[in-house]
C-alpha positions as CSV (number, residue, x, y, z in Angstrom):
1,X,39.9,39.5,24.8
2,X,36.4,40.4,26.4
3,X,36.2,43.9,28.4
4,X,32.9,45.1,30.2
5,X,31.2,47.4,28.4
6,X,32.0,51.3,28.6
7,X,36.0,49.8,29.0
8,X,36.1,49.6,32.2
9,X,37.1,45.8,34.2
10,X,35.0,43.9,36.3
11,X,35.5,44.9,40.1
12,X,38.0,47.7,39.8
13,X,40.6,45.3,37.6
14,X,41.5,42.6,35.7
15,X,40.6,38.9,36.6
16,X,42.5,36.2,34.5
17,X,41.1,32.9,34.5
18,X,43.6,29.6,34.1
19,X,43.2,29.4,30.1
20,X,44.2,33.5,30.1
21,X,40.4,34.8,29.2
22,X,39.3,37.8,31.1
23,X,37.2,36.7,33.9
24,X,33.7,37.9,33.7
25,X,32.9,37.7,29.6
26,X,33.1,35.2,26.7
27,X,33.0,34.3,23.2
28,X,30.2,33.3,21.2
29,X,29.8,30.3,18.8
30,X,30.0,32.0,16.2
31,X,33.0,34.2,17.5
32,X,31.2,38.0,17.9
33,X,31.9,39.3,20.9
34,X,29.2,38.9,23.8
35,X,28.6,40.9,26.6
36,X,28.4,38.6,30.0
37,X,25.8,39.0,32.1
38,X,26.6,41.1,35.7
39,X,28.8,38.6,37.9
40,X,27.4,37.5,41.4
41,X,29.5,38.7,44.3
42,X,30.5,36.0,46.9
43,X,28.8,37.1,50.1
44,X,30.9,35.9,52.3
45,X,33.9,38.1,50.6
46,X,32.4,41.2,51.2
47,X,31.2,40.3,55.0
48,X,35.3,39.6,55.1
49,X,36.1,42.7,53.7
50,X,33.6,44.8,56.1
51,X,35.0,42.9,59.7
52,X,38.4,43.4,58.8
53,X,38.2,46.8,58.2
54,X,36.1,47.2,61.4
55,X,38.8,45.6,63.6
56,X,41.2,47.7,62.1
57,X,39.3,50.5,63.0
58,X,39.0,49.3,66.8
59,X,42.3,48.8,67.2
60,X,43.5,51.7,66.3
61,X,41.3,53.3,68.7
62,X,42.4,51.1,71.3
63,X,45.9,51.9,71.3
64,X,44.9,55.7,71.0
65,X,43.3,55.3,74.1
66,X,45.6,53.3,75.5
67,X,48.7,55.5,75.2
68,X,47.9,58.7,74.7
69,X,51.4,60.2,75.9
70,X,53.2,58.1,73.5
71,X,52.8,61.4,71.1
72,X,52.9,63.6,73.3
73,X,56.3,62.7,74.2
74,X,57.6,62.5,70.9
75,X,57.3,65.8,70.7
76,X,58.7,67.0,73.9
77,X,61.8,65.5,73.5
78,X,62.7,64.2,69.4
79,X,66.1,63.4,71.1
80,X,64.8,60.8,74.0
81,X,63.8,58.1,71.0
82,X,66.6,56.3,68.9
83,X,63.9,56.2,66.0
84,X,62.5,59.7,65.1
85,X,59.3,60.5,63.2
86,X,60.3,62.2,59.7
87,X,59.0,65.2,61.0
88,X,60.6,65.1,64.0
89,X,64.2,64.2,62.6
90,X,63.3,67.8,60.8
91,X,62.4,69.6,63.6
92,X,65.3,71.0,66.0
93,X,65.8,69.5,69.8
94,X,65.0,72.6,72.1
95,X,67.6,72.4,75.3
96,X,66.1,73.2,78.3
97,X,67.3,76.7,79.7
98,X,69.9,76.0,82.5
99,X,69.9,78.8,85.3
100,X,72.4,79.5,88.1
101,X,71.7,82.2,90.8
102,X,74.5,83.7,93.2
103,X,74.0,83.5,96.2
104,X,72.1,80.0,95.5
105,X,68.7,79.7,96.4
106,X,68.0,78.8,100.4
107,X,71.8,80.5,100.7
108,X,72.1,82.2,104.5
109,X,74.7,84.1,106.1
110,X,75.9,85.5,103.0
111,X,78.8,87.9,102.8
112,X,77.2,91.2,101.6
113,X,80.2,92.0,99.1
114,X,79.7,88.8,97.4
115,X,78.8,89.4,93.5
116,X,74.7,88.9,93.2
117,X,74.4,87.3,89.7
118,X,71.8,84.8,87.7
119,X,73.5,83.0,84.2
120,X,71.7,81.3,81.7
121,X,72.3,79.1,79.1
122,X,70.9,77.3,76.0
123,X,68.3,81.0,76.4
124,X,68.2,84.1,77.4
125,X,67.5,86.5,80.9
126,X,64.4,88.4,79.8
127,X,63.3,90.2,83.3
128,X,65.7,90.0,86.8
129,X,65.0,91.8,90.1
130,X,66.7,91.6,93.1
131,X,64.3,92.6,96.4
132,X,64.9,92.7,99.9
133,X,62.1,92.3,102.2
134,X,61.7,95.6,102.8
135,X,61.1,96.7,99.7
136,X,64.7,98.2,98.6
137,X,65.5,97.1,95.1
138,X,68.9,96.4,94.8
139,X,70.4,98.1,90.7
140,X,71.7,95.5,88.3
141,X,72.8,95.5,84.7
142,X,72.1,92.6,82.4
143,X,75.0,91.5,79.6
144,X,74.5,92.4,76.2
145,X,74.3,88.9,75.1
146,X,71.7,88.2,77.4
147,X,73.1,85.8,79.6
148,X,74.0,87.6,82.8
149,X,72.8,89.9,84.9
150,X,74.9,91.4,87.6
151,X,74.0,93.6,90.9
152,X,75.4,96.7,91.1
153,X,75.1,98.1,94.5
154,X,76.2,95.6,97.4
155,X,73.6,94.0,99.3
156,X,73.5,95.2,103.1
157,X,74.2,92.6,106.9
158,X,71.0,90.6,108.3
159,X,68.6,91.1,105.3
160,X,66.3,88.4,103.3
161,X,66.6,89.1,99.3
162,X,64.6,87.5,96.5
163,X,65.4,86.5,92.9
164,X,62.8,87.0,90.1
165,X,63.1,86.2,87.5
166,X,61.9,85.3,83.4
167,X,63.9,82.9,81.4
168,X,63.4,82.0,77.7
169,X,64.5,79.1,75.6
170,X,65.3,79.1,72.1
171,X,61.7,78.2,71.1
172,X,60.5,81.4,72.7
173,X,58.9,79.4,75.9
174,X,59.1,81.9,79.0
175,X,59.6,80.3,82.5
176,X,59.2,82.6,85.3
177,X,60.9,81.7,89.1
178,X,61.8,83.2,92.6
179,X,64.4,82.3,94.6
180,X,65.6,83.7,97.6
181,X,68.5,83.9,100.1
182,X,69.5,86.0,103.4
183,X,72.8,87.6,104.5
184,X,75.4,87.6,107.5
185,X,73.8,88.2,110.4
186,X,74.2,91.4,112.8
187,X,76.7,89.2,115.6
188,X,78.8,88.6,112.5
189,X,79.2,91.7,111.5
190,X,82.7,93.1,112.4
191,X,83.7,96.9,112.5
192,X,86.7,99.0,113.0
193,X,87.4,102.1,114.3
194,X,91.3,104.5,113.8
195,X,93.5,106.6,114.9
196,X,93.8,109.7,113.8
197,X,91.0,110.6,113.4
198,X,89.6,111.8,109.8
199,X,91.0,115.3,109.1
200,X,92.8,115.8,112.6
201,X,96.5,117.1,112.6
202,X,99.3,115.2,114.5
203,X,102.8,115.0,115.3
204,X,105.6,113.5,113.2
205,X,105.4,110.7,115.4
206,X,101.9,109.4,115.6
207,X,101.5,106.1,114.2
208,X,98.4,104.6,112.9
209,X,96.1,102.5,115.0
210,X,93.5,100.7,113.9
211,X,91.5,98.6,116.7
212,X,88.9,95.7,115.5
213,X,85.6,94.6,117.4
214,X,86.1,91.3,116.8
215,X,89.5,89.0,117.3
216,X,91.0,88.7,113.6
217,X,92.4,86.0,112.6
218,X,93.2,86.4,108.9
219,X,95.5,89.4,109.4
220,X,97.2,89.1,106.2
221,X,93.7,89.4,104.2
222,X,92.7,92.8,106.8
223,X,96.5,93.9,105.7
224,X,95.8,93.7,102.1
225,X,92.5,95.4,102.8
226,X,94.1,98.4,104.2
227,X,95.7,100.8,102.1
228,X,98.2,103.6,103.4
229,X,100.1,106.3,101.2
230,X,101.5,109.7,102.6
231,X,102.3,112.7,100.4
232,X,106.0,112.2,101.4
233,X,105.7,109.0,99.4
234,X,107.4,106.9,102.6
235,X,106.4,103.4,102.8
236,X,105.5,101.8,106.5
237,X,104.5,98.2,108.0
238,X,102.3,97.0,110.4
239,X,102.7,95.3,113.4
240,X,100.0,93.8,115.3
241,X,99.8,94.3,118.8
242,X,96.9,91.8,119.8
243,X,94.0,90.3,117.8
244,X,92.0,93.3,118.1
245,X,94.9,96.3,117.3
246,X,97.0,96.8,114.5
247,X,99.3,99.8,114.3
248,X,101.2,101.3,110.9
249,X,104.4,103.7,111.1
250,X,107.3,103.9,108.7
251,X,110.8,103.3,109.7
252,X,111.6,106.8,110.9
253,X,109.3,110.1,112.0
254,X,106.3,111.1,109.4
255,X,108.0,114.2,106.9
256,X,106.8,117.0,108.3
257,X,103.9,119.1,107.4
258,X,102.6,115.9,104.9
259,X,99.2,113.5,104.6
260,X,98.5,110.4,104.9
261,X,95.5,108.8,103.5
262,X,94.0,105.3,104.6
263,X,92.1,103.2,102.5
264,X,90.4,101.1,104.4
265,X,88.5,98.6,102.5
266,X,87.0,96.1,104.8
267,X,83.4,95.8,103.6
268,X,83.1,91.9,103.1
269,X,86.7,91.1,104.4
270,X,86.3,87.7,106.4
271,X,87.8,88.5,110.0
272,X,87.7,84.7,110.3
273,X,85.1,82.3,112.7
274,X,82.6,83.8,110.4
275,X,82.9,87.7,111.4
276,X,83.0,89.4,108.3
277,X,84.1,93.3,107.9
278,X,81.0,96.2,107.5
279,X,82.2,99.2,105.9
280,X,84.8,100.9,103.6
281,X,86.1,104.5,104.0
282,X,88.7,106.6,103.4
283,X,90.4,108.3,105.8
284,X,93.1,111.6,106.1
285,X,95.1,113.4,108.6
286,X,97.6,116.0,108.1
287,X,101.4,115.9,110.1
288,X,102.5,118.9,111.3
289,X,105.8,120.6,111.8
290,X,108.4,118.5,113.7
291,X,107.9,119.1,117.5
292,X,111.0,116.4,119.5
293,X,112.2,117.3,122.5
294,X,114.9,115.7,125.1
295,X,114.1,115.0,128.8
296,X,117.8,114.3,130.3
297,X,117.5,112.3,134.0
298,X,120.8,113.2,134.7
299,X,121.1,116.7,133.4
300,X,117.8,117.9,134.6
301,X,116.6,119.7,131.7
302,X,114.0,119.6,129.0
303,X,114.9,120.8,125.6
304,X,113.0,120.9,122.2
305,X,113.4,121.4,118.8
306,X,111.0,122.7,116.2
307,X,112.2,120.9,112.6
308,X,115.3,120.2,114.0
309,X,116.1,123.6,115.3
310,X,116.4,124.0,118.9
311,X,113.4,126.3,120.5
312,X,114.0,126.0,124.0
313,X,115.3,124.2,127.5
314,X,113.8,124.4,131.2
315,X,114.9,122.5,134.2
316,X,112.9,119.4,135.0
317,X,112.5,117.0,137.6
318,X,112.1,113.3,136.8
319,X,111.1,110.2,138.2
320,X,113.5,108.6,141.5
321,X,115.1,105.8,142.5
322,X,111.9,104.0,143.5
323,X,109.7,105.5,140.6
324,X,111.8,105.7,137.7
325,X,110.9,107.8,134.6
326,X,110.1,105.2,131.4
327,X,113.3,105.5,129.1
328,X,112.8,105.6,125.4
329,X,110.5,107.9,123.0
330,X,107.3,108.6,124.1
331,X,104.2,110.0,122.0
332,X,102.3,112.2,123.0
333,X,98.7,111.4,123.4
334,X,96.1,114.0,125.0
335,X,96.0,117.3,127.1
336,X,94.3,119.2,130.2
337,X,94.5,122.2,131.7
338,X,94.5,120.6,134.9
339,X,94.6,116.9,135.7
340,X,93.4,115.2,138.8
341,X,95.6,112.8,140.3
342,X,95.3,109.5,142.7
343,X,98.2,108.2,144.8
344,X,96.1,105.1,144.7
345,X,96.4,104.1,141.2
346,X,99.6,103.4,141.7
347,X,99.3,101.2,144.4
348,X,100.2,103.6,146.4
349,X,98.3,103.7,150.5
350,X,98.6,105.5,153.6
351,X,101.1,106.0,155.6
352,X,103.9,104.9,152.6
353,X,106.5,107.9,152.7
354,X,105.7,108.2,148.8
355,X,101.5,108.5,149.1
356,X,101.0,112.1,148.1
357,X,97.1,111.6,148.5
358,X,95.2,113.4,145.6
359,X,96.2,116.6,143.9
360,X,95.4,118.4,140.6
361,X,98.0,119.9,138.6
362,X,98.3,122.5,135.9
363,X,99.0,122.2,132.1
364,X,99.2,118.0,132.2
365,X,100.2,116.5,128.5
366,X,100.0,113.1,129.2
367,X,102.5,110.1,127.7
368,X,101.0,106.8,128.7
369,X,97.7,105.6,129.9
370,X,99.4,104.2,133.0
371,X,99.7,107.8,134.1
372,X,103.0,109.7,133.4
373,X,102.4,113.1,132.3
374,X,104.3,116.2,131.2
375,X,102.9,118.9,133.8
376,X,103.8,121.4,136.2
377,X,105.4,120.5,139.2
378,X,103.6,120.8,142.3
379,X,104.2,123.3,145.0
380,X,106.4,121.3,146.9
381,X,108.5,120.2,144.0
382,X,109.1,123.3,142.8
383,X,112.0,124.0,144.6
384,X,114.1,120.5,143.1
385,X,113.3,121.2,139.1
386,X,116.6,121.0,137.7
387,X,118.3,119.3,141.0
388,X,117.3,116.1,141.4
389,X,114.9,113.7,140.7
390,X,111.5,113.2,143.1
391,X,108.4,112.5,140.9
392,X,106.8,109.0,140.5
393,X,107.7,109.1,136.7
394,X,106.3,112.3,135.6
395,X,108.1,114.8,134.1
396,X,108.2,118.1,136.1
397,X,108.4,121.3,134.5
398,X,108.2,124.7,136.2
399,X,105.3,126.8,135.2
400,X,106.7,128.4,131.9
401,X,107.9,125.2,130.7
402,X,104.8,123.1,131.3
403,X,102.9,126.1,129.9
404,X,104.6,126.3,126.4
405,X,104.7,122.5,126.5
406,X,100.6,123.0,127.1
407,X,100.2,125.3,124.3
408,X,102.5,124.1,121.9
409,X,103.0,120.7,121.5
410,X,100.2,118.0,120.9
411,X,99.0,114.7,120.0
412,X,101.8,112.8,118.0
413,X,104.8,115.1,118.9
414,X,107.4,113.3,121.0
415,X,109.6,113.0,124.0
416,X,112.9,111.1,123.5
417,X,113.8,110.3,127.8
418,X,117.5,109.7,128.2
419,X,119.2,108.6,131.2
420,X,116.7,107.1,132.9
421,X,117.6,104.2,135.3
422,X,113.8,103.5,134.3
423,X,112.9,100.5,131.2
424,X,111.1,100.9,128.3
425,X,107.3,101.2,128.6
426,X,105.3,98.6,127.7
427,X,105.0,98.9,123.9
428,X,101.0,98.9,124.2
429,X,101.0,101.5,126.9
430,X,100.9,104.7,125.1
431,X,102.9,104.6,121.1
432,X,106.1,103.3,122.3
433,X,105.8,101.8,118.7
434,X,109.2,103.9,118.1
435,X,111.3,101.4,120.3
436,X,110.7,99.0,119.2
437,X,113.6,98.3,116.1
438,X,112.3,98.4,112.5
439,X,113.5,94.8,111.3
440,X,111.4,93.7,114.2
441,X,108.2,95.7,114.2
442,X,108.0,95.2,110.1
443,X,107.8,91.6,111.0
């Protein structure tokens, strides 16, 4: 076989003609081996060769500068093709990092006790405040795992807050974002105030009032927000007296000398039609000894006791025909050395044989806001106190009775009135809380 000289083939291989002899050499006639002279290249070949490889070239550039996202979305998002690169089907898909804020962002009239909180997932919370537009950063912890951070002090009524906050996904990207949300507004707020006060001292018989600013209508959710427990360890219920007042007494008298403490944990309770409770506290107030005493219409007198032991009795003179005294236990509520007093509000005028005008009288302890009163009889009346009946409900007492009654018995101490042609006062005017029968005031 011929082979160019230096071994190498013609044109980077080997040729074959038909009859099997390498293209490019041949025998001689006598049969040595002769070296062929240097083969002419077709022309036309190699101007082939050259455009195709030029087109090539043009294309490629074409399509490059005709897509050139194609790439760059590959690599975004490996998963988003059905055919992946071999690099890519090495590579891992990076999820997005999913965030949820509470409150959501654009969120208004917020309940403040609702839990401020930003999840992630598929990443992690790197940085989280929480700012309201004033400036007051509100404290928050983030989870060990990263995911969650949760406010720690509660957000305050009619206030704009913002979110910020840095995400990062599992391919260490950091996204950074605000988002922001506002709170219930001032006319939603609703508060409470009660009675006792915190740290007073009452009678045995005072029970627990607790009046609302706002109508409630979700009175078993204020219920459960309210928490009551006395030293005595007795157990009470309340009974709600309009929208607006609630009261709280057990089934008999307060143990003497014990506390009761009131939770009352309304800070984010929803009243209902959007008014939504502003404040928690604990309250206290201390009962004293047992202070009842007896006011007899028929007998004339007025006794007490002191813990069940009886301290004293005085004549009295009670309510007539045409005035009754109110029948029934009634609490009593506030004091004065001496008490002014108006025929006229009770619809008394001129000229009626009952009109007494106006008048002060000493050492008045009164029962109900409609005007009857413990006090000392007046001049006139002295004379009938433990004869007959001639007041317009009051109890009359001579001055040592009234006096002692004055300096001795207070707010929460009670008056049982027997004998009385008179009916029960209305249960909202004054505490008549105690007639009212336990199976029916606990529902």
């Amino acid at each position: 076989m011929g082979q160019h000289r230096g071994g190498e083939p013609l044109d980077g291989g080997e040729n074959l003609d038909s009859g099997g002899q390498l293209d490019g050499g041949f025998e001689s006639v006598d049969g040595s081996e002769t070296a062929a002279p240097a083969p002419k290249r077709n022309k036309f070949r190699t101007a082939a060769w050259i455009v195709v490889v030029c087109v090539v070239a043009a294309l490629s550039g074409t399509f490059a500068a005709m897509a050139p996202h194609a790439a760059s979305a590959a690599i975004e998002s490996e998963g988003s093709s059905g055919e992946r690169s071999a690099a890519g089907a090495v590579m891992p898909v990076v999820k997005p990092v999913s965030v949820v804020t509470s409150p959501a962002s654009g969120a208004k009239q917020v309940n403040p006790a609702a839990p401020a909180t930003i999840t992630v997932t598929d990443g992690s919370l790197e940085r989280v405040s929480l700012t309201s537009t004033n400036g007051k950063a509100i404290d928050g912890a983030l989870s060990p795992d990263g995911l969650t951070w949760t406010a720690s002090t509660p957000l305050e009524f009619n206030t704009s807050y913002t979110f910020s906050y840095t995400s990062q996904d599992a391919a260490g990207r950091a996204t950074s974002k605000t988002q922001s949300f506002s709170t219930v507004s001032t006319q939603n707020e609703a508060d409470a105030a009660m009675y006792p006060l915190d740290g007073t001292k009452v009678g045995v018989a005072q029970p627990l009032q607790i009046t609302f600013s706002e109508p409630v209508v979700n009175k078993a959710a204020v219920e459960a927000a309210i928490k009551v427990s006395s030293t005595s360890g007795q157990v009470g219920a309340f009974h709600w007296f309009s929208d607006t007042m609630v009261r709280y007494r057990p089934e008999n008298f307060w143990a003497a000398n014990s506390t009761v403490t009131v939770q009352l944990n309304l800070f984010g309770v929803d009243f209902g039609h959007g008014q939504i409770g502003n404040f928690n506290k604990t309250n206290s107030f201390k009962i004293g000894d047992k202070k009842v005493a007896v006011a007899d219409a028929v007998a004339h007198t007025f006794t007490v006791s002191i813990n069940d032991q009886q301290v004293g009795t005085w004549p009295d003179t009670m309510g007539d025909t045409r005035f009754p005294s109110a029948r029934g236990y009634l609490v009593l509520m506030e004091k004065y050395r001496v008490e002014h007093m108006d025929a006229s509000t009770i619809g008394l005028k001129p000229g009626d044989p009952a009109y007494y005008g106006q008048l002060d009288v000493n050492y008045a302890t009164r029962l109900t806001p409609s005007g009857e009163f413990i006090h000392q009889a007046t001049d006139s009346a002295l004379p009938f106190i433990g004869v007959t009946n001639l007041s317009h409900g009051c109890i009359g007492l001579g001055p040592d009775g009234a006096k002692w009654v004055y300096d001795n018995m207070g707010a929460g101490d009670v008056v049982q009135v027997v004998n009385t042609q008179g009916d029960y006062a209305n249960f909202d005017d004054g505490f008549g809380d105690w007639n009212i029968p336990w199976a029916q005031y606990a529902n």
